[in-house]
C-alpha positions in Angstrom: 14.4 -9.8 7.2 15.1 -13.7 6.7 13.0 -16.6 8.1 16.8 -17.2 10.0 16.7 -13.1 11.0 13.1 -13.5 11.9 13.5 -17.0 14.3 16.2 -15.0 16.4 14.4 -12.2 16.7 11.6 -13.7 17.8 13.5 -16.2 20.3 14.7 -12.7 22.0 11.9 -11.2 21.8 10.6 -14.4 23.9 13.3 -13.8 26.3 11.7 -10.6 27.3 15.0 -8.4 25.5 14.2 -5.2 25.3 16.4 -4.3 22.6 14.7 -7.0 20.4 11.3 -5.1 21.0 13.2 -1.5 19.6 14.2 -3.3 16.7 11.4 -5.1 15.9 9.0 -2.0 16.1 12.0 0.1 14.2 11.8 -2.7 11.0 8.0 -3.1 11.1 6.2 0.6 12.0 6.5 1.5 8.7 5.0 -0.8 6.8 1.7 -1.9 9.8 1.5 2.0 9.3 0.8 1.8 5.4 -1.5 -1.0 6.0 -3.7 0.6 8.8 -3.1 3.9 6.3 -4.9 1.8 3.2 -7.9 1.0 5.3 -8.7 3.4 7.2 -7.0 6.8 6.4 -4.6 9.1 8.0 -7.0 10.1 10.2 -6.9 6.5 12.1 -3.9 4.7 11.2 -1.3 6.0 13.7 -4.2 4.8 16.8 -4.4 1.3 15.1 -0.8 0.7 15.0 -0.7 1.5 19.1 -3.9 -1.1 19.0 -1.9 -3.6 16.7 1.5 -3.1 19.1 -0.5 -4.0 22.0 -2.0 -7.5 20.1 1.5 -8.1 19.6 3.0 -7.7 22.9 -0.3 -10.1 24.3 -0.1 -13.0 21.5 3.7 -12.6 20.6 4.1 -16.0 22.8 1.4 -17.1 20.7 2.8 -16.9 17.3 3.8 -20.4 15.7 5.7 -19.3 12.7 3.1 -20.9 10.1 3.5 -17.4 8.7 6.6 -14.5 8.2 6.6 -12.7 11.1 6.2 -9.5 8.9 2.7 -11.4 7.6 1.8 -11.8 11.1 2.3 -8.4 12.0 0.9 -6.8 9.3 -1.8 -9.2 9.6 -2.5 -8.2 13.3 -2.9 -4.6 12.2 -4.9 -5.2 8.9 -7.8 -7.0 11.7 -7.1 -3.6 14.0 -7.9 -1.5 11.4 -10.9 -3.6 9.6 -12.5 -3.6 13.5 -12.1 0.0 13.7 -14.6 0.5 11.0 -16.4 -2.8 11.1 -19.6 -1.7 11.2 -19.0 0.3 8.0 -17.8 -2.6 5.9 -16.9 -0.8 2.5 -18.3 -3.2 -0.5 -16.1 -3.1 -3.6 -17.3 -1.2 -6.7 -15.9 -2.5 -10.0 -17.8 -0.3 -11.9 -15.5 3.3 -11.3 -15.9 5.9 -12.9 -13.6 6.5 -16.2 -9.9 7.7 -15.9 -9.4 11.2 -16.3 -9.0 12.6 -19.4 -10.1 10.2 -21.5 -10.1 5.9 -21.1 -6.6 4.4 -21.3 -6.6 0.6 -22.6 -5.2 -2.8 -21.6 -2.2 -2.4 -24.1 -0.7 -0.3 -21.7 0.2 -3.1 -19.5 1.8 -6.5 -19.5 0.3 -9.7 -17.9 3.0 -9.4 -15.0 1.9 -5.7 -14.8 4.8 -3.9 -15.9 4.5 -1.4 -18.8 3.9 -2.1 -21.9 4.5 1.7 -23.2 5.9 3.6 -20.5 5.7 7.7 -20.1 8.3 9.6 -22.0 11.3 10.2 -20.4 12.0 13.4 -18.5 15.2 15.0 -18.2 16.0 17.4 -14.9 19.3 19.5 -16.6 17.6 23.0 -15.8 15.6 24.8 -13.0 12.5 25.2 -15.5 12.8 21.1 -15.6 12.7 20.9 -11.5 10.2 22.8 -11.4 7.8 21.1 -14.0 8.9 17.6 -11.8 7.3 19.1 -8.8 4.0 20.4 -10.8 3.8 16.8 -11.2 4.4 15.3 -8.4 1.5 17.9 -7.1 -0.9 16.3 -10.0 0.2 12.6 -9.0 -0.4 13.7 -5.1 -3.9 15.0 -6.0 -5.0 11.9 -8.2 -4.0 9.5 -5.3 -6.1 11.0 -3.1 -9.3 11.3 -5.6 -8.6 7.5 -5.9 -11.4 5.6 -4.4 -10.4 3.8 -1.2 -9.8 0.4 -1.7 -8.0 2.0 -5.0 -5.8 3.9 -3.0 -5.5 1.0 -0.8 -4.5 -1.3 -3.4 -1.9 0.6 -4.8 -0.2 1.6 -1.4 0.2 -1.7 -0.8 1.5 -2.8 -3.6 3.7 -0.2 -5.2 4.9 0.9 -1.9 5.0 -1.6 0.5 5.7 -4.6 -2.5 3.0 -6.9 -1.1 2.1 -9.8 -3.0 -1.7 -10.0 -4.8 -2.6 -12.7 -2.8 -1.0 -10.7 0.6 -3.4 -7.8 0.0 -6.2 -10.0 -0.5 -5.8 -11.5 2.6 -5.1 -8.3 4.3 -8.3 -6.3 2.7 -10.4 -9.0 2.5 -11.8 -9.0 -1.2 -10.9 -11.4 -3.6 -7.8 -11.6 -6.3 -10.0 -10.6 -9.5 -10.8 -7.3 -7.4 -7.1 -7.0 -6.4 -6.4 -7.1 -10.0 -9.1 -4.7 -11.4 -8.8 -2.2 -8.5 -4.9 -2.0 -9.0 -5.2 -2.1 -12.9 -7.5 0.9 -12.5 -5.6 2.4 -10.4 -2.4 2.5 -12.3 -4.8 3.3 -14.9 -5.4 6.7 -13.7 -1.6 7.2 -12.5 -0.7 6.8 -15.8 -3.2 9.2 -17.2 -2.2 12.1 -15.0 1.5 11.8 -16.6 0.4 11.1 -19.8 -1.6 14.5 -19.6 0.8 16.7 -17.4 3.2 16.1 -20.3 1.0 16.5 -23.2 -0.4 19.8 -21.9 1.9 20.8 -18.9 -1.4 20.8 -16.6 -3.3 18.7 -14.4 
């Protein structure tokens, strides 16, 4: 949504429209549902949502615009799910354990953190090549989930929700240098599983 799309919605949703309320929860669940997902695991996430919903509905006449009102949101439901599990503050670990199957290094990667040498191309023209895609989208499946937390976090966030660095900082609560290292790592390990699956045809 635009800042113009977000202003009306809001001045309906103000006006008590109920419609504006269906399509506001229709734009955003998705995305407060892969923040409360990074932090605190399937598990939790749908109950913080219906936590951050209710935060919204009590403070919506509250909110000044100093922020997007996807920011706000997704703000709301970042402080749901850090309260959930306050009293088990995770501290961030930059010392992880190596990337499977050997250590990958920085040339990989560009400044802006696109690749620098990308996986080989695959080709899907037969069955056989179907099938090897789904082997590794099992592999890819089970490295994201041996990801560390705020790894898995991290990458969510980014790669699938297209948050900003400085966005997920503010939403996890750790700084931009571990941002930087946990997603670098991250994609580290992503990287590795292809690079494997395609050198070997296994996990």
């Amino acid at each position: 949504m635009t800042v113009t799309d977000d202003t009306h919605l809001l001045q309906r949703l103000l006006a008590g429209e109920q419609q504006a309320f269906k399509e506001l929860v229709s734009t955003y669940q998705s995305p407060m549902r892969a923040v409360a997902y990074a932090i605190v695991g399937s598990r939790h996430a749908d109950e913080v949502v219906q936590d951050a919903w209710l935060s919204v509905v009590h403070n919506l006449s509250g909110f000044q615009g100093r922020s997007s009102l996807k920011t706000w949101l997704l703000t709301i439901t970042a402080n749901a799910a850090k309260g959930r599990y306050k009293q088990n503050r995770r501290e961030v670990l930059l010392d992880d354990l190596p990337s499977p199957h050997g250590t990958l290094g920085d040339d990989r990667f560009a400044a802006d953190g696109h690749w620098l040498l990308a996986p080989f191309a695959w080709h899907q023209d037969t069955p056989e090549a179907l099938l090897t895609e789904r082997e590794l989208r099992d592999c890819l499946e089970h490295t994201l989930l041996s990801l560390s937390e705020l790894q898995g976090s991290v990458l969510t966030l980014r790669e699938q929700q297209g948050l900003e660095l400085d966005e997920i900082c503010n939403l996890l609560g750790i700084s931009l240098s571990n941002v930087r290292v946990l997603l670098h790592r991250a994609r580290l390990k992503v990287f590795a599983t292809v690079e494997h699956f395609e050198e070997t045809g296994e996990c």
